[in-house]
C-alpha positions as CSV (number, residue, x, y, z in Angstrom):
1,X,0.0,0.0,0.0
2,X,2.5,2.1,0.8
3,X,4.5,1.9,-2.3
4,X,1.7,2.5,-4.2
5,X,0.8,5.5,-2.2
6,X,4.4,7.0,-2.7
7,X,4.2,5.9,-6.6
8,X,1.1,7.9,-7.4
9,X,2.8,11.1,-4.8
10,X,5.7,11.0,-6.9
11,X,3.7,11.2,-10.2
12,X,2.0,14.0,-9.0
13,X,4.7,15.6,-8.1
14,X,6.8,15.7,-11.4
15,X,3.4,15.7,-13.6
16,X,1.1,18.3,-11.5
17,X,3.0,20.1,-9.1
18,X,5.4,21.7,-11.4
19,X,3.4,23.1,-13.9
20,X,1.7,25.3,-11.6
21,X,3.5,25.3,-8.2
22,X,-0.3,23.9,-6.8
23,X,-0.1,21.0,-4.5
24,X,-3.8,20.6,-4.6
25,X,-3.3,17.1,-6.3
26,X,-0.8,16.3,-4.2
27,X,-2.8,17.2,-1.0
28,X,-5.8,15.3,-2.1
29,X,-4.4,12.2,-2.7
30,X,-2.9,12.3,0.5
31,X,-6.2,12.5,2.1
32,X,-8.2,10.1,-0.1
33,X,-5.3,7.4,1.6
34,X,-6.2,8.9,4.8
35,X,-9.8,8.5,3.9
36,X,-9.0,5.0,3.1
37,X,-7.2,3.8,6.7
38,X,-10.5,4.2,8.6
39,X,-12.0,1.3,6.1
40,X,-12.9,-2.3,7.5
41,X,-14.8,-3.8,4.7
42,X,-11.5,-6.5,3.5
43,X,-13.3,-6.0,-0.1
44,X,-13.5,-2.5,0.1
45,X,-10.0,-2.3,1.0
46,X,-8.8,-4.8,-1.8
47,X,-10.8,-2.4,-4.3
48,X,-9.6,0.8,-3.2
49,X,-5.7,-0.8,-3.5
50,X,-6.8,-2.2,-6.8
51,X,-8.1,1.5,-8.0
52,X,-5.1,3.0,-6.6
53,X,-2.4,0.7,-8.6
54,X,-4.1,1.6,-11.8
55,X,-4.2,5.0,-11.2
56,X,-0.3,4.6,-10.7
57,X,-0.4,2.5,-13.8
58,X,-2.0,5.3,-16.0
59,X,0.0,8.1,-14.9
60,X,3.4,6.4,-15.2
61,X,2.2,5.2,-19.0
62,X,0.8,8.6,-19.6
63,X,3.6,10.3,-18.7
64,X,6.2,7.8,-20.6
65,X,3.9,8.2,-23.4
66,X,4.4,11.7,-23.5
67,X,8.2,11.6,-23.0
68,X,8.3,9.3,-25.9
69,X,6.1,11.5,-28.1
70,X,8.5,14.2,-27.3
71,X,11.4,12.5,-27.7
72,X,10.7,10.8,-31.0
73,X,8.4,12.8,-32.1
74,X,9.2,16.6,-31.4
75,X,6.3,19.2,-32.8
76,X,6.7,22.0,-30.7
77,X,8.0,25.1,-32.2
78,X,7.0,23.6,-35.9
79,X,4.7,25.4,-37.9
80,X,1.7,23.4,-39.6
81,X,3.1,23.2,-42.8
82,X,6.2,21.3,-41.4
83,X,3.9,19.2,-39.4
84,X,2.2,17.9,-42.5
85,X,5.2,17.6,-44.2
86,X,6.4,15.4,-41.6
87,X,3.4,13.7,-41.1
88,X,3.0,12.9,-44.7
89,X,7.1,11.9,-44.7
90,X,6.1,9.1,-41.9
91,X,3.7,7.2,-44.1
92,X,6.3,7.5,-47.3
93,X,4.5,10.4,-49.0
94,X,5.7,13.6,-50.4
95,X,3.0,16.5,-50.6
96,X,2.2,18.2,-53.6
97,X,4.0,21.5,-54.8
């Protein structure tokens, strides 16, 4: 539990946090796990673990996604004409003239 807790705090802090120096995320997931310690239930406890992972699952892929797209795939600071250049240079295509 607690790796997933500190999994999903650290994705908020490099994905959230920094855009906007707002810890509001990072403050509410701390206090949906607090939320969650007062629970009983065994099931309720197993599903709240299982929601938990795959929010961490989600974020980490989002984010890796986007790193990759970036990486790979850089279209900042292009103007549209080069983006459908490139575009159409992917798929082995030249545009017309």
């Amino acid at each position: 539990i607690l790796s997933t807790f500190r999994g999903i705090l650290r994705e908020v802090s490099k994905q959230y946090t920094p855009r906007n120096n707002n810890r509001l995320w990072h403050n509410e997931v701390v206090s949906q796990f607090r939320a969650g310690s007062t629970l009983t239930d065994e099931n309720a406890i197993r599903q709240k673990l299982m929601d938990a992972q795959n929010v961490l699952i989600f974020m980490r892929s989002n984010r890796e996604h986007r790193d990759l797209m970036d990486r790979y795939w850089p279209t900042t600071g292009l103007s549209n004409e080069e983006k459908l250049t490139r575009t159409a240079n992917t798929v082995g295509l030249s545009l017309p003239k």
